[in-house]
ROMARTI-810431 format. One line per field, with one value per residue (C-alpha): residue number from 1; residue in one letter; x, y, z. Coordinates in steps of 0.05 Angstrom, whole numbers. Each point is the difference from the previous one (the first is absolute). Layout:
N
i: (NUM, ...)
aa: (A, ...)
x: (X, ...)
y: (Y, ...)
z: (Z, ...)
***
This chain:
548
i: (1, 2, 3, 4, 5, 6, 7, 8, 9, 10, 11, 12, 13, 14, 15, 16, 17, 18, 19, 20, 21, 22, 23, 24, 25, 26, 27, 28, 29, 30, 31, 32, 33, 34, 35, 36, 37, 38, 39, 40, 41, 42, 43, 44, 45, 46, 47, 48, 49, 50, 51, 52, 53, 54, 55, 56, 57, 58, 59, 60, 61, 62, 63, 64, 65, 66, 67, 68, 69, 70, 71, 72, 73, 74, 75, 76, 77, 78, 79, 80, 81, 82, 83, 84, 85, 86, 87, 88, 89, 90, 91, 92, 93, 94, 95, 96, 97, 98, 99, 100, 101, 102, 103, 104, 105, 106, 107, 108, 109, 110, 111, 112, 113, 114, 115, 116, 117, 118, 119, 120, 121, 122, 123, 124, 125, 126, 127, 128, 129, 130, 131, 132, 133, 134, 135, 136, 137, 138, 139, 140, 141, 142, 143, 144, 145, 146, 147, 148, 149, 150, 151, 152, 153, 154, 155, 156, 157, 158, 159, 160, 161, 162, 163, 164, 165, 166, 167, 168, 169, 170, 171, 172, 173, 174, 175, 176, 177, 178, 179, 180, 181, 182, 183, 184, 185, 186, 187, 188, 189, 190, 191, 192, 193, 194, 195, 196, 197, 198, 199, 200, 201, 202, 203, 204, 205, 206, 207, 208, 209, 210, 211, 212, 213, 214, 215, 216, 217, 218, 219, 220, 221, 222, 223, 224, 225, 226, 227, 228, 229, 230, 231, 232, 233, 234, 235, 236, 237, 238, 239, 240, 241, 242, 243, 244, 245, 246, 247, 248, 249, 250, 251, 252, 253, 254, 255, 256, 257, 258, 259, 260, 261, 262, 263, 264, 265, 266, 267, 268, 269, 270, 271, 272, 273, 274, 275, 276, 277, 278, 279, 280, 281, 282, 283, 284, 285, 286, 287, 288, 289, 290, 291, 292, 293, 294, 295, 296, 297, 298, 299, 300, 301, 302, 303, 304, 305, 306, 307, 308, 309, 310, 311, 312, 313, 314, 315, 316, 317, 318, 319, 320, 321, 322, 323, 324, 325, 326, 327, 328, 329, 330, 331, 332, 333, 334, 335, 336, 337, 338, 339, 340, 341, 342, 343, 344, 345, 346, 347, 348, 349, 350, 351, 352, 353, 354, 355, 356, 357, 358, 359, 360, 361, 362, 363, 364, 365, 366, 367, 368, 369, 370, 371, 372, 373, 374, 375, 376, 377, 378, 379, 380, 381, 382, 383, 384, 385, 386, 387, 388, 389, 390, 391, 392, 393, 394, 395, 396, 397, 398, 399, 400, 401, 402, 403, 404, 405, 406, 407, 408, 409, 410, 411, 412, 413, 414, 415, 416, 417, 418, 419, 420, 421, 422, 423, 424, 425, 426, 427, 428, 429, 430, 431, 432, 433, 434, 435, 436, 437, 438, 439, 440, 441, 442, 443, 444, 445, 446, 447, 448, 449, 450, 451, 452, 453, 454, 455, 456, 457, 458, 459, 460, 461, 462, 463, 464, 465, 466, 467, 468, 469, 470, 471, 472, 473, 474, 475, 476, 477, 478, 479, 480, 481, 482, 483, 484, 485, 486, 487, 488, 489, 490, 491, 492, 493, 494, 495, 496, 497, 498, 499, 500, 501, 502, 503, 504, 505, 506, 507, 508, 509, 510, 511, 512, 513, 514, 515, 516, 517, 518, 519, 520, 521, 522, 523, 524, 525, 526, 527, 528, 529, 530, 531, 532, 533, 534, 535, 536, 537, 538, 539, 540, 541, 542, 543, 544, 545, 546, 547, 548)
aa: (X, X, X, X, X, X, X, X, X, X, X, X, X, X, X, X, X, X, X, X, X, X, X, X, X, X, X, X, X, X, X, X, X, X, X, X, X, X, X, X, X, X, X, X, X, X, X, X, X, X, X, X, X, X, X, X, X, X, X, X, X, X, X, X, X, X, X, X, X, X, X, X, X, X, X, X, X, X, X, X, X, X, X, X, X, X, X, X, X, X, X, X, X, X, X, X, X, X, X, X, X, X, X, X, X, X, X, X, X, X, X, X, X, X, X, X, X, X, X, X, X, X, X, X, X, X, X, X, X, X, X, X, X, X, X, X, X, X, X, X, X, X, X, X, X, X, X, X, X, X, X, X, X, X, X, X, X, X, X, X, X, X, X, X, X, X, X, X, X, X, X, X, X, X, X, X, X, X, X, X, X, X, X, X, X, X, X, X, X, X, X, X, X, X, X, X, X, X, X, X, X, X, X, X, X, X, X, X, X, X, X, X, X, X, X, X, X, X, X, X, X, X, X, X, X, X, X, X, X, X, X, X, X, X, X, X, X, X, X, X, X, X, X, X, X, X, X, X, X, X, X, X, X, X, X, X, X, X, X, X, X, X, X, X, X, X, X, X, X, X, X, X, X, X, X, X, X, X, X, X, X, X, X, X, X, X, X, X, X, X, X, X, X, X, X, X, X, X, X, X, X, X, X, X, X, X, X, X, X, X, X, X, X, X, X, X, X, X, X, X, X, X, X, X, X, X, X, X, X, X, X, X, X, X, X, X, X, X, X, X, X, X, X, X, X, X, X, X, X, X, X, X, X, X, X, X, X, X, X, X, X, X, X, X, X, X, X, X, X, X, X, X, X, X, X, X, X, X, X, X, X, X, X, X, X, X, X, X, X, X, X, X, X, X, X, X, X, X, X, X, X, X, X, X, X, X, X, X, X, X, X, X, X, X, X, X, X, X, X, X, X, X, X, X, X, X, X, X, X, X, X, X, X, X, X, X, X, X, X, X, X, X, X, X, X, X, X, X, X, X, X, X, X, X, X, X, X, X, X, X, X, X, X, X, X, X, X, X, X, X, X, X, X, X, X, X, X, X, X, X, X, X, X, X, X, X, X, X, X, X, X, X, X, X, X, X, X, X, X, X, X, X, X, X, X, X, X, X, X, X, X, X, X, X, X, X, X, X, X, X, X, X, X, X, X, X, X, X, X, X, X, X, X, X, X, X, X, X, X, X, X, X, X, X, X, X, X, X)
x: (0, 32, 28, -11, 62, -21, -59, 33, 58, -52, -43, 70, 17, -65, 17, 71, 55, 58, 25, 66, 14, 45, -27, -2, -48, -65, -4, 39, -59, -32, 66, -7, -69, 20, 62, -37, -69, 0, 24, 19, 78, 39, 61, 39, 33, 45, -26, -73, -3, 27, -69, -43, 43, 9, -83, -4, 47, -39, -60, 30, 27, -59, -60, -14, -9, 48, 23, 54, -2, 45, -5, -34, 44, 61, -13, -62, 32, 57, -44, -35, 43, -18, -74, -11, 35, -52, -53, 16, 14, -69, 23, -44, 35, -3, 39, -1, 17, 8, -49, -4, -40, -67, 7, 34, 75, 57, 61, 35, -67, -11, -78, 16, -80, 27, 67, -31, -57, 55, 20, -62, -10, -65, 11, -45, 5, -10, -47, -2, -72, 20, 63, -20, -53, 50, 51, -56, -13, 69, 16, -65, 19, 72, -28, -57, 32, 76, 38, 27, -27, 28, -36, 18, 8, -4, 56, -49, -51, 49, -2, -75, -40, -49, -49, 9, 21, -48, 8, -19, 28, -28, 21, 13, -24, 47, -27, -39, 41, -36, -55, -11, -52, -52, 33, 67, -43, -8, 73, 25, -47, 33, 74, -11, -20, 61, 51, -39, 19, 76, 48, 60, -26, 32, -12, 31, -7, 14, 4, -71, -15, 46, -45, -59, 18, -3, 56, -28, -54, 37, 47, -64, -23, 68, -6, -62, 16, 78, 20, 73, 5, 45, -2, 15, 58, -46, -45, 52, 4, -85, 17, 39, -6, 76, -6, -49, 22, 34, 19, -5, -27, 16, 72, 32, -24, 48, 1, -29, -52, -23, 6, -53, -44, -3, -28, -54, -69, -35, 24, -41, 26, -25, 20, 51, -3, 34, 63, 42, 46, -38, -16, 64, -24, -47, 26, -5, -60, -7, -47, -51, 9, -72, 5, -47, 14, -30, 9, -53, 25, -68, 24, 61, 67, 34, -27, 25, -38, -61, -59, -4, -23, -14, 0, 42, 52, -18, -74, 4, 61, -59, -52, 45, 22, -76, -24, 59, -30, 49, 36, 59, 36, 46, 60, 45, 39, 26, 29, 41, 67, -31, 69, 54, -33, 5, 64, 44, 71, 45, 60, 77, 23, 38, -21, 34, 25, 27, -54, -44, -60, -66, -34, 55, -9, -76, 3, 47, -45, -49, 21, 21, -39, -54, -59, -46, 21, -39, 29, -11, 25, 14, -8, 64, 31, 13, -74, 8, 48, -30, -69, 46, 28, -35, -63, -39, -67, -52, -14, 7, 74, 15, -7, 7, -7, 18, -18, -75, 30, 71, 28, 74, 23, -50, 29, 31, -58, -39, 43, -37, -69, 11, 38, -64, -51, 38, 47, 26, 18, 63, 8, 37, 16, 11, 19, 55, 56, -44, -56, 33, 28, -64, -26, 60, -40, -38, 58, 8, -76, 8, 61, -43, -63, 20, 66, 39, -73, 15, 55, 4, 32, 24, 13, 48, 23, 23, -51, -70, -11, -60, 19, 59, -35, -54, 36, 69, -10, -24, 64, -22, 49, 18, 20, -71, -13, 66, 3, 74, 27, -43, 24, -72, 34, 33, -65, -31, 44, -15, -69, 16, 6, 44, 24, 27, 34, -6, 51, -22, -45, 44, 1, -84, 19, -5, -69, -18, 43, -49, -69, 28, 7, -59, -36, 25, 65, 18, -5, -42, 42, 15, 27, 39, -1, 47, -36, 15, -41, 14, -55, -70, -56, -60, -50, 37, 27, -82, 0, 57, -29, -67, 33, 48)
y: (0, 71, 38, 71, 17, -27, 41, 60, -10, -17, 69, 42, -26, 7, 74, 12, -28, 16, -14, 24, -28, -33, -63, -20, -37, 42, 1, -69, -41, 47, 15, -74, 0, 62, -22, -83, 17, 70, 45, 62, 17, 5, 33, -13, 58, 10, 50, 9, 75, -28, -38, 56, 52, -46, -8, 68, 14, -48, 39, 56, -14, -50, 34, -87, -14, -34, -43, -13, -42, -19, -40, 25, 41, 26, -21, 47, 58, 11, 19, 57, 51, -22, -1, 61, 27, -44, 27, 75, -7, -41, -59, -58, -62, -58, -19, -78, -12, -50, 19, -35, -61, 1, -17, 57, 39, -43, 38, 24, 30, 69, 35, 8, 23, 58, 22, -13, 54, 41, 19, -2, -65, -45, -73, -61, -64, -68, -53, -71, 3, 78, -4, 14, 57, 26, 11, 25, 56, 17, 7, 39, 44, 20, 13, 39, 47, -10, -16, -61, -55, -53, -65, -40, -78, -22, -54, -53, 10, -13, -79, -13, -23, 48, -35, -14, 72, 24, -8, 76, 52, 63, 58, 67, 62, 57, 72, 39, 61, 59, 30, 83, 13, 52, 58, -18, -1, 65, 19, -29, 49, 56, -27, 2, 70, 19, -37, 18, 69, -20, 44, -45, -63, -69, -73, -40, -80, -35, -72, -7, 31, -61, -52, 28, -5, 68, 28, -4, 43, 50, 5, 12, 56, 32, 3, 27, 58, 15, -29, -7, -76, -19, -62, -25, -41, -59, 21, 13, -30, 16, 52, -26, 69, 23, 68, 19, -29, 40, -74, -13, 45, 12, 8, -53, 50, 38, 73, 34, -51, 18, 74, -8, -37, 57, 36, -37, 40, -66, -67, -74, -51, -65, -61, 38, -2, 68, -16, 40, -24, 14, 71, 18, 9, 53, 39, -45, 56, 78, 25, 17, -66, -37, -75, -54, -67, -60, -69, -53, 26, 27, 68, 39, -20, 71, 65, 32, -26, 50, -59, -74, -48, -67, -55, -46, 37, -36, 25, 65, 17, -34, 55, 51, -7, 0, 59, 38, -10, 1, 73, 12, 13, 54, -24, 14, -67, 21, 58, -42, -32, -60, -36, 47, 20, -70, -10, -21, 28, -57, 30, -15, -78, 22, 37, 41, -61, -28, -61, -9, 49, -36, 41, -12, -81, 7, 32, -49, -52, 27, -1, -63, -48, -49, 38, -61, 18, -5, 43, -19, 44, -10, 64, 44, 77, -32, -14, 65, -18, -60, 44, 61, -32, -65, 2, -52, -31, -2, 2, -75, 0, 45, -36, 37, -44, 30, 78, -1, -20, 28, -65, -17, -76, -26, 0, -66, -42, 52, -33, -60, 33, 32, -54, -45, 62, 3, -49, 33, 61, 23, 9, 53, 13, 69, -4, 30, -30, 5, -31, -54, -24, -4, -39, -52, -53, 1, 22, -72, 0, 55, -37, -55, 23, 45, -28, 34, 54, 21, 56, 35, 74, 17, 73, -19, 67, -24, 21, 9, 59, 26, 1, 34, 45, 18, -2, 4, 66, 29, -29, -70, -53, -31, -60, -36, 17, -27, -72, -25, -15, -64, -32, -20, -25, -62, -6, -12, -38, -57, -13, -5, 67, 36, 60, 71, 46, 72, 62, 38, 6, -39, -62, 1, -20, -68, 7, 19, -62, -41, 34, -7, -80, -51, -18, -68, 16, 43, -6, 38, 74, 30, 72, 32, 74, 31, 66, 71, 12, 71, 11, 10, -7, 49, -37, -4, 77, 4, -45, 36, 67, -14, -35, 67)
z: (0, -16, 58, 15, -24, -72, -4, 15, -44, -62, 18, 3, -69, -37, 25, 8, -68, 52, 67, 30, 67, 60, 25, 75, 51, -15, -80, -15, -12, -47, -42, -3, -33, -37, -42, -14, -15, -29, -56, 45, -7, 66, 18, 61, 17, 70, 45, 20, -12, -77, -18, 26, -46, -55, -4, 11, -62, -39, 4, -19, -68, -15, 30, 20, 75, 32, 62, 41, 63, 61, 74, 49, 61, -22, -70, 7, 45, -61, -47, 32, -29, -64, 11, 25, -61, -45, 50, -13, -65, -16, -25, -13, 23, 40, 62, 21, 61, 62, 63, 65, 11, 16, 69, 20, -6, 17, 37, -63, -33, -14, -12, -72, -14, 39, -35, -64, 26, 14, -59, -37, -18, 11, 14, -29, 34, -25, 29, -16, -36, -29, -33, -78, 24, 48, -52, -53, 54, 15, -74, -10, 48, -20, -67, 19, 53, -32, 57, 24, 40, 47, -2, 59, 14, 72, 5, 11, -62, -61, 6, 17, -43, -36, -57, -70, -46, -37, -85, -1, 56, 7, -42, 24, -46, -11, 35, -48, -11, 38, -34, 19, 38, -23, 49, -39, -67, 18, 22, -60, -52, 43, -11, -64, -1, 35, -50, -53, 13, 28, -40, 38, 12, 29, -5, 59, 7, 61, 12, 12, -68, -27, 44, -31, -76, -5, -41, -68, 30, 33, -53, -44, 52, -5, -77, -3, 57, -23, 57, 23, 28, 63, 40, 77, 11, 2, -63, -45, -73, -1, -55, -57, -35, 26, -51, 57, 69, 51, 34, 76, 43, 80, 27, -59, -52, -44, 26, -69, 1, 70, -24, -53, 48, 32, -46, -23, 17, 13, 14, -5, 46, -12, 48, 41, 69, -1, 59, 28, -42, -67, 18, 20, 70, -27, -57, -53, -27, 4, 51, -64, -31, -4, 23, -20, 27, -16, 42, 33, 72, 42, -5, -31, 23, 4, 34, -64, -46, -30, -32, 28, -58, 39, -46, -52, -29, -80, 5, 32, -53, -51, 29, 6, -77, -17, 40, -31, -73, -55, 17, -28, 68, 21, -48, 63, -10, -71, 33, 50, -15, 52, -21, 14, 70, 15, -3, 60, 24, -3, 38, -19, 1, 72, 59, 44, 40, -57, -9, -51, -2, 13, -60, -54, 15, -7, -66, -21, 23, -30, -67, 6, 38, -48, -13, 15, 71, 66, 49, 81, 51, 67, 52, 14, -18, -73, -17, -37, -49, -43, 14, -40, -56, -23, -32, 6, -48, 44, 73, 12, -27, 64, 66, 67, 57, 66, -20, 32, 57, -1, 3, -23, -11, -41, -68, -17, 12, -41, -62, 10, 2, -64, -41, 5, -11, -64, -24, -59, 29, 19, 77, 28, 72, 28, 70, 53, 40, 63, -17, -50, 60, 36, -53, -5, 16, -75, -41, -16, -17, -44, -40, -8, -19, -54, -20, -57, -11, 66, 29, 64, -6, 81, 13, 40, 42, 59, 43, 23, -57, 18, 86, -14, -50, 51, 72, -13, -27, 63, 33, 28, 5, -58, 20, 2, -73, -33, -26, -11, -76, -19, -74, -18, -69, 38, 47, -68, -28, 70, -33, -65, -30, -44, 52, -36, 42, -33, 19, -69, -56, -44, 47, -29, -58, 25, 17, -69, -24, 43, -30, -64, 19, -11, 73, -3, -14, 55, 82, 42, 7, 63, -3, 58, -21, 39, 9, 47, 54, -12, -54, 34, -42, -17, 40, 59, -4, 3, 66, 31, -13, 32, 58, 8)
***
């Protein structure tokens, strides 16, 4: 007679394609049923906090929910970090775990209901006569609400015997994208009176925008108006139109980009929560700049913005476009060199320390790395750099786990994540010395999960950048914040990977030796960019100054 574990492992797949994972008492007898009787892929990775990121990732370049799962304890307790990261940054995604027994907490147990409350995160547990509706619920959940969920096993369920499995499990419907209400009917016609008449106007896309399916839309919108386009860090790639783009907006935007935004007389946000970070910490607009903002949040998300438009980014961009009629729009972008404004200072090759500046290597990079590339980011002082000066195609081929929550040391297992979200892409690691050593544990699951598509680029300073950016400054101790010489090149090279120390730009060279190379010819890449901590970049400046 199937077990528990069976039934839940056949509901997760008829769900979930992929499962990254570390196996231990609580979630071995449903790997078990997992890998014999199902088609769901699984990767091991080595560190709990690794499967939560690595099904985090996965959602993020394939828009597919995910799941990881781990034991029960500390197996549970080492992936909080990663959770509440998924939890703030809404990621639907499923996390398997041991529980205690159904008689009661043994000495080593820990009320994991609770932590996972703590950080946002709902728990379903499993009975022995609930398993497949259980899981149906947890999954509908996560995909209704997007945020993860934590679907619990109590040690003693797994093995017992639960019934035959049904020939058809239960589906679970996608959310309808959100309708607008008649009140934002009614703000919309206005909107549209107010860009109609726009002499300046902006198009921004967020992230959201991209989860939507609403670039063709807004790019549409923009056309019609004579709209200058720009993008958050997270939306980018949503306008394919370059002639027109000022890029990224928010502290990694180029400075004559940012200097046109401020111009604009009215400015649409669609899917942007509207950060700190993306509005500079408040003058990403002029004062007289009108902002519209359009999102599925309750409310607006910024005190700045002017007209709330509650509802699905694709069809208020859709009603938006057909309350605007066919105008001919202000003509404002054929006045604007968009590409020239865009444009990033790269700095010399050396910095005043004599190291390689952090903004010469990322133009290099740029230039160089395969354009099929997924970028993933870990958190740290260099996020700004890859964020600067490579472009990316779309929103899902730029993965920032560890941001919502201001996380570092959750990049290498993000290689996995992304490798099986897309396995023809390129995968391309930008992380720091401090938290690459964090992550050390899933730098062997990064070499083997992408092989020779994958490379990891470590800005490798030396240091805790962004500490010593912020506190040494005002004359703290330095000590704390510095990280003694590390050769991540032969730390690489222990797992399997070819390691490049680089001193210059010439030593990159090699690097574009590798892209040029077929995948299967060539070993996973792991770049120790020697970089000076001496360069701060524009974000940060932003940070410092507000802090100051």
């Amino acid at each position: 007679m199937p077990s528990v574990a069976q039934h839940v492992a056949h509901a997760l797949a008829h769900h979930v394609d992929h499962v990254f994972g570390v196996m231990g008492n609580g979630n071995a007898y449903l790997l078990d049923a997992l890998l014999r009787e199902t088609s769901a892929a699984y990767t091991p990775v080595r560190h709990e906090a690794g499967a939560v990121v690595a099904a985090d990732a996965h959602f993020r370049v394939s828009r597919r929910i995910a799941c990881a799962t781990t034991t029960y304890g500390a197996g549970f307790t080492n992936t909080l970090t990663a959770l509440a990261e998924a939890a703030m940054a809404r990621i639907p995604l499923v996390l398997v775990v041991g529980d205690e027994p159904t008689s009661g907490a043994r000495p080593w147990d820990v009320d994991q209901i609770a932590l996972a409350s703590g950080v946002g995160v709902r728990t379903y547990t499993v009975g022995r006569l609930d398993a497949i509706a259980t899981v149906t619920l947890a999954i509908e959940h996560a995909l209704a609400k997007r945020q993860p969920v934590v679907l619990a096993l109590p040690y003693d369920v797994p093995t017992r015997e639960a019934g035959p499995i049904p020939a058809e499990l239960p589906g679970v419907d996608s959310p309808a994208p959100l309708a607008p209400s008649r009140d934002a009917e009614a703000a919309i016609a206005r909107a549209a009176t107010v860009l109609g008449a726009a002499r300046r106007p902006l198009v921004i896309a967020g992230r959201g925008a991209w989860l939507a399916d609403a670039g063709d839309a807004l790019a549409a919108l923009a056309r019609r108006t004579g709209a200058v386009t720009a993008s958050t860090t997270l939306g980018r790639g949503q306008f394919p139109d370059t002639e027109h783009d000022l890029g990224v907006i928010g502290g990694f935007g180029a400075p004559g980009a940012m200097e046109l935004v401020r111009t604009a007389d009215v400015a649409l946000v669609a899917g942007a929560s509207l950060n700190q970070f993306q509005m500079r910490f408040g003058d990403l607009f002029a004062p007289e700049t009108t902002v519209i903002q359009i999102d599925v949040a309750p409310s607006a998300t910024h005190a700045r913005v002017d007209a709330y438009l509650r509802g699905d980014a694709r069809l208020v961009a859709e009603r938006l476009a057909d309350a605007l009629g066919e105008g001919t729009g202000s003509g404002w972008r054929d006045t604007v060199d968009a590409q020239a404004a865009a444009v990033q200072d790269a700095g010399a090759e050396l910095a005043c320390d004599g190291r390689l500046d952090p903004r010469a290597a990322a133009a290099r990079l740029g230039e160089i790395l395969p354009e099929d590339r997924v970028v993933v980011s870990d958190g740290g002082h260099f996020i700004g750099w890859a964020n600067m000066f490579w472009p990316v195609a779309s929103p899902g081929r730029m993965v920032m786990v560890g941001t919502a929550y201001q996380s570092i040391g959750l990049g290498f297992p993000s290689v996995a994540g992304a490798a099986a979200a897309d396995p023809d892409a390129t995968i391309v690691l930008t992380t720091g010395d401090g938290g690459g050593l964090m992550a050390l544990a899933d730098l062997e699951t990064a070499v083997r999960t992408a092989g020779g598509r994958g490379m990891c680029v470590v800005w490798n300073d030396g240091a805790y950048g962004a500490e010593v950016n912020l506190y040494g400054v005002l004359g703290l101790h330095e000590r704390p914040m510095l990280i003694p010489g590390v050769d991540f090149a032969a730390l690489g090279a222990a797992v399997g990977a070819e390691g490049l120390v680089v001193t210059s730009l010439a030593d990159l060279d090699r690097v574009s030796e590798w892209a040029r190379t077929p995948a299967d010819e060539r070993r996973f890449l792991v770049v120790d960019l020697r970089i000076s901590g001496r360069v701060i970049a524009p974000y940060q400046q932003e940070i410092i100054r507000v802090n100051s």
